[in-house]
C-alpha positions as CSV (number, residue, x, y, z in Angstrom):
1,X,111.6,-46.3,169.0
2,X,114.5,-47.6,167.4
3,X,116.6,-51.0,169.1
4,X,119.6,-49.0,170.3
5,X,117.1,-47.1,172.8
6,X,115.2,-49.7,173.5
7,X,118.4,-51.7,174.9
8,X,119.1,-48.6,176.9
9,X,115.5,-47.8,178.4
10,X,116.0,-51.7,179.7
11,X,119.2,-51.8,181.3
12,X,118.1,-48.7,182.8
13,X,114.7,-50.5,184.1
14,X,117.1,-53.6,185.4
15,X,119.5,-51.4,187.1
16,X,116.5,-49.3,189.1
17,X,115.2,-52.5,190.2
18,X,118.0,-54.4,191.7
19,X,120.5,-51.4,192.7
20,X,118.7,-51.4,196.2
21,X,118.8,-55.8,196.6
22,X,122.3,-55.2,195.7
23,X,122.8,-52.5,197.6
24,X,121.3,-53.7,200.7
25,X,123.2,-57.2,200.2
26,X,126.5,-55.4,200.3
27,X,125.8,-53.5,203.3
28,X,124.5,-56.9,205.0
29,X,127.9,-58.4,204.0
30,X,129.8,-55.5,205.3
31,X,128.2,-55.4,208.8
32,X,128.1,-58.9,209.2
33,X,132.1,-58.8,208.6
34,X,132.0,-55.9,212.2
35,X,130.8,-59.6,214.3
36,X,134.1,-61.2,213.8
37,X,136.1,-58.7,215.3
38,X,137.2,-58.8,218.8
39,X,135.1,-55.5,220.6
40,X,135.3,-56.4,224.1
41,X,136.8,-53.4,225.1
42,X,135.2,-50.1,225.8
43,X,131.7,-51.9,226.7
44,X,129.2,-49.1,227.9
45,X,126.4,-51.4,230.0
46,X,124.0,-49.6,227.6
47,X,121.6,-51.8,225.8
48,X,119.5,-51.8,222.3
49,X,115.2,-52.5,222.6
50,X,113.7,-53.3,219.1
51,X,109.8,-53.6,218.9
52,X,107.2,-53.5,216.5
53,X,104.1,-51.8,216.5
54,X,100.5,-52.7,215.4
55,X,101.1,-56.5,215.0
56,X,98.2,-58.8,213.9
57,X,99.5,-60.1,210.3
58,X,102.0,-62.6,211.5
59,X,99.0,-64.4,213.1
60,X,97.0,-64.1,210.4
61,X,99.9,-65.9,208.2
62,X,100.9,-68.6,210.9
63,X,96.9,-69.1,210.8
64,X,96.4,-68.9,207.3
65,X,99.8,-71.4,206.5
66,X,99.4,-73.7,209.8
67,X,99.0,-76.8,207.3
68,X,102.0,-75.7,205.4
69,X,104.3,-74.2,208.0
70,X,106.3,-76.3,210.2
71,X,107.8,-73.5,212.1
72,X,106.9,-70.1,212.7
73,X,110.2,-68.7,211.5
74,X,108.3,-70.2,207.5
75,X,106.8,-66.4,208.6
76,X,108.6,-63.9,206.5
77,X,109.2,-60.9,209.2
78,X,109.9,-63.8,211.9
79,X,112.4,-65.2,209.9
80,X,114.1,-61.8,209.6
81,X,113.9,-61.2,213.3
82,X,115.6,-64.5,214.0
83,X,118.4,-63.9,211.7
84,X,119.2,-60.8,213.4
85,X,118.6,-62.8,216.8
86,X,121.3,-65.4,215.6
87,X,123.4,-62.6,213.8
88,X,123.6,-60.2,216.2
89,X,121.8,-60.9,219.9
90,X,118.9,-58.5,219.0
91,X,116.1,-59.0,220.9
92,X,112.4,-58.1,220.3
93,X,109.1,-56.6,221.9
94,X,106.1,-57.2,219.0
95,X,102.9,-55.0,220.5
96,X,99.7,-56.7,219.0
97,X,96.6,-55.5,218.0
98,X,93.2,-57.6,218.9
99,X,91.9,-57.2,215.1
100,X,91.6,-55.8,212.4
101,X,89.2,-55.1,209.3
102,X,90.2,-58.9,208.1
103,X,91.3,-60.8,211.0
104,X,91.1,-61.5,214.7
105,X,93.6,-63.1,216.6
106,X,91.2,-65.0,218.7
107,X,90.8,-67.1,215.5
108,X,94.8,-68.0,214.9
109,X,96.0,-71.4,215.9
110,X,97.9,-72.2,218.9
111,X,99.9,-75.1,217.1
112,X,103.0,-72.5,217.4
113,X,102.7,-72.4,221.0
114,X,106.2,-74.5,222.5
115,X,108.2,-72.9,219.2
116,X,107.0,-69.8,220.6
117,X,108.0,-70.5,224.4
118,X,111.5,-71.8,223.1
119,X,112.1,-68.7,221.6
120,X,110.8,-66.2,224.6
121,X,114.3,-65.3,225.9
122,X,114.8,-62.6,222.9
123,X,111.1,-62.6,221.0
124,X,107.8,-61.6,223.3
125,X,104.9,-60.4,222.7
126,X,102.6,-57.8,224.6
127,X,99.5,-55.6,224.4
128,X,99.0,-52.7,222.0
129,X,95.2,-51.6,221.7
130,X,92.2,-53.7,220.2
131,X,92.5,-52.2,217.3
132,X,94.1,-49.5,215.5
133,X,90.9,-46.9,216.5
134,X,91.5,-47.5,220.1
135,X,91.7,-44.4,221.8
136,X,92.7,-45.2,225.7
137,X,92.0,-41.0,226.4
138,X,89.0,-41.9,226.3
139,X,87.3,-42.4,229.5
140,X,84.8,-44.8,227.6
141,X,87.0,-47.0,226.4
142,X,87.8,-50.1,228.5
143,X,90.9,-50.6,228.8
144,X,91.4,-53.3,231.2
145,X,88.8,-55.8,229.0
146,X,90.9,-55.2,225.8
147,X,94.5,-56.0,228.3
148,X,93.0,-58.9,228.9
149,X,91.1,-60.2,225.7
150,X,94.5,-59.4,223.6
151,X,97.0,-61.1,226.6
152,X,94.4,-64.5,227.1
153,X,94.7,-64.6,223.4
154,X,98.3,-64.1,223.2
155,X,99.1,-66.6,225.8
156,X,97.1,-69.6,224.3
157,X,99.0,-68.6,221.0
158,X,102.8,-67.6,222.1
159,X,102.9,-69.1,225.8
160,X,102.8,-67.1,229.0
161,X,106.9,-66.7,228.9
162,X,106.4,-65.0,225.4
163,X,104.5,-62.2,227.1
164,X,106.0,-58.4,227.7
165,X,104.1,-55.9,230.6
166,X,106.5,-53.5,229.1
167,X,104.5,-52.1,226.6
168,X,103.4,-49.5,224.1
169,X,99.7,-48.0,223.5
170,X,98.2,-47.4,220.1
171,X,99.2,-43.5,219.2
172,X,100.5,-43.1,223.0
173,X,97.0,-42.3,223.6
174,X,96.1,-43.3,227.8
175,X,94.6,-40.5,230.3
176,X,95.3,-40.6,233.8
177,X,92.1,-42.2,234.8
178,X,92.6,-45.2,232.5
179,X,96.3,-45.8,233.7
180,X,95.1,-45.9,237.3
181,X,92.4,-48.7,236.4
182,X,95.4,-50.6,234.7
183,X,97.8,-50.3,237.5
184,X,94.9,-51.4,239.7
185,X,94.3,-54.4,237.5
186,X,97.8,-55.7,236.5
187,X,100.5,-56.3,239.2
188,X,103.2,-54.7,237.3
189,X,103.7,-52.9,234.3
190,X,105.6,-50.4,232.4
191,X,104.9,-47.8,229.0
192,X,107.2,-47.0,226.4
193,X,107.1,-43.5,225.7
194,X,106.5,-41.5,222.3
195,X,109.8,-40.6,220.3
196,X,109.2,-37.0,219.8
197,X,108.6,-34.2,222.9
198,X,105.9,-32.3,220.5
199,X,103.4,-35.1,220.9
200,X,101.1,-36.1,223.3
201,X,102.9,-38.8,226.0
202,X,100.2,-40.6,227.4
203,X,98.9,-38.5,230.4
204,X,102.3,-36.4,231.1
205,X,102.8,-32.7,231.7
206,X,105.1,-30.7,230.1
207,X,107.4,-30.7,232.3
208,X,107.1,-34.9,233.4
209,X,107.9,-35.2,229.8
210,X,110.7,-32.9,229.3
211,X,111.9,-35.6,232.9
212,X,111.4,-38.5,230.6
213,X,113.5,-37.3,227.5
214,X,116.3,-35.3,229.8
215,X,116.9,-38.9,231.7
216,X,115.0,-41.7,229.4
217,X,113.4,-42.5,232.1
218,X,110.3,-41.1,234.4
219,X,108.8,-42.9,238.1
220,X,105.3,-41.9,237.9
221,X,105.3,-41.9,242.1
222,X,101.3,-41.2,242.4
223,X,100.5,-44.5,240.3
224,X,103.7,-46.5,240.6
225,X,104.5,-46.7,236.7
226,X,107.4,-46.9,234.8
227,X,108.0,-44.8,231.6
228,X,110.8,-45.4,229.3
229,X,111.7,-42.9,226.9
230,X,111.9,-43.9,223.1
231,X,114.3,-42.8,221.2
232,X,114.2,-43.7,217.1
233,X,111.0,-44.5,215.2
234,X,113.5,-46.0,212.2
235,X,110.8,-44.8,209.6
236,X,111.1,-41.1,210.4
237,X,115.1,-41.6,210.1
238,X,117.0,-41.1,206.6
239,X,120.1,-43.8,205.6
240,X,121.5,-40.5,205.4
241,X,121.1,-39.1,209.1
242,X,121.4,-42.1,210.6
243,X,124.8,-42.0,211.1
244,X,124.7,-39.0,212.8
245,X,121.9,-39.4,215.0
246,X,123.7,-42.6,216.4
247,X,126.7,-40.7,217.3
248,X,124.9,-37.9,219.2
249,X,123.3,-40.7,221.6
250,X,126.3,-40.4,223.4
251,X,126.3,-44.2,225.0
252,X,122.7,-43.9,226.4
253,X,120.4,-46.6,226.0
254,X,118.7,-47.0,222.9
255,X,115.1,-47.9,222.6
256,X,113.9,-48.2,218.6
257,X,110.8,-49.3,217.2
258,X,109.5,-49.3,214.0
259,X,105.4,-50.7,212.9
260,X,104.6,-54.3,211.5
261,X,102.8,-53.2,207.8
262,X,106.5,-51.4,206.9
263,X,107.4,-54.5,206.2
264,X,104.6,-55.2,203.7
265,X,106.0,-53.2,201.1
266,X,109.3,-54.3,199.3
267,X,110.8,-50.5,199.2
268,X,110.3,-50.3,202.7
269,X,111.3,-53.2,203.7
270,X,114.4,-52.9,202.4
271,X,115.1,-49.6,204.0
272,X,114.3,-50.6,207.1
273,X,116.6,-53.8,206.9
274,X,119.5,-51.3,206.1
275,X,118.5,-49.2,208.7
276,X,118.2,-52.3,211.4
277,X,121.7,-53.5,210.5
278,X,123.0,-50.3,210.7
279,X,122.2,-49.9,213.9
280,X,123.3,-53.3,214.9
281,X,126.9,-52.3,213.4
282,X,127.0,-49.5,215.6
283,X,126.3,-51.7,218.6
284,X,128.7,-53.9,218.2
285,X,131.1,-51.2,217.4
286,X,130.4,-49.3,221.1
287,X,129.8,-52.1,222.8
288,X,126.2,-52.3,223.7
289,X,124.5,-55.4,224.6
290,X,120.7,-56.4,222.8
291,X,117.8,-56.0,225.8
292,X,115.0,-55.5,227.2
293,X,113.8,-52.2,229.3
294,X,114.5,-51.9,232.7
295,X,115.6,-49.4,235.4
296,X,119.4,-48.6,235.8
């Protein structure tokens, strides 16, 4: 291989590794420029939700670093989530898992605790499953024991204001039976539901979860729970579509959620960022406000 084609092989290797950091910082530059503008007319009352999914590796950092950190936002994802906090207004439901094949959150430090509780207005935390095999359809399962063991945990490590009863279950996954024995156990409570109709939705018929997505809503009247409809899982949207799919929500509320290990991998990461900000733009553009679930 002669020098003239090695040159070229790497400006071609440079250019496929920072086109995307470039990329993604233009696009961050861009829709930070939207937060200047004056958008106070035209506001809809609808609101954005952002949570996470399957989060245990935060701890496990904060645990792992307590010696080193002097704040939790030393935590990579954290940090994210408070620049879009400061940047924008987002706020944040993070669903935790109990443990996993490396770590257990029983064993993470509480030294975070009042950082934690300072922050609770726009970052809580709330149950998930145990563990990523946790199957609440299951009549064997125990589902008020794990509530509890992952919510005691989370409030000696995050503070009792940091905690969420609106929450998500591991793969939507909770029979009838086991959502009565919750509701018995915990004062008050609501799900979010799946984001697709072709997937199991907890213990709803057909036509309780057609209800759900028609209004994003559904008043489970026999058991006294709240469902609220999701609408984007941002890893099953494209940069392309995402445009589109924004302007077909029509001023609803939108509830998004994505899972804690995307951010583990750079690509990803990235994408999702975009994707995050994008949405954000859009916001502020049709005049939603950043909240938190709750009946209209």
């Amino acid at each position: 291989m002669n020098k003239k084609v090695k040159v070229i092989i790497t400006i071609l290797m440079i250019s496929i590794t920072f086109t995307p950091i470039i990329f993604y910082g233009y696009q961050k530059y861009e829709i930070k420029k939207y937060k200047t503008l004056n958008l106070e007319n035209d506001k809809n009352n609808a609101y954005v939700h952002f949570s996470i999914d399957d989060c245990i590796n935060i701890f496990y950092d904060l645990d792992k670093n307590q010696d080193k950190y002097k704040s939790i936002f030393e935590n990579k994802l954290l940090k994210y989530l408070k620049h879009l906090n400061s940047e924008y207004g987002c706020k944040f439901s993070l669903y935790v898992f109990e443990n996993n094949d490396s770590f257990d959150i029983s064993n993470c430090t509480s030294k975070y605790k009042e950082e934690f509780e300072q922050n609770s207005s726009w970052l809580k935390f709330g149950f998930h499953a145990l563990n990523s095999n946790s199957d609440y359809s299951n009549d064997n399962i125990q589902i008020v024991e794990d509530y509890n063991l992952v919510i005691e945990n989370l409030k000696r490590i995050v503070g009792e204001k940091s905690i969420t009863n609106i929450f998500r279950l591991e793969k939507f996954l909770l029979n009838e039976k086991n959502a009565k024995i919750l509701k018995d156990s915990i004062k008050d409570f609501s799900l979010l539901g799946a984001d697709t109709e072709n997937r199991e939705d907890y213990y709803l018929n057909e036509e309780q979860n057609t209800e759900l997505f028609k209004n994003e809503y559904y008043y489970d009247e026999d058991n006294k729970i709240e469902i609220y409809n999701t609408d984007f899982r941002l890893e099953n949207i494209s940069n392309k579509n995402i445009n589109k799919m924004l302007s077909e929500m029509n001023d609803k509320n939108l509830i998004i959620f994505t899972h804690e290990w995307i951010f583990d991998s750079f690509k990803n990461s990235i994408t999702t960022k975009y994707k995050i900000e994008k949405i954000c733009k859009y916001a502020i553009e049709h005049g939603y406000s950043f909240d938190y679930p709750y009946k209209n």
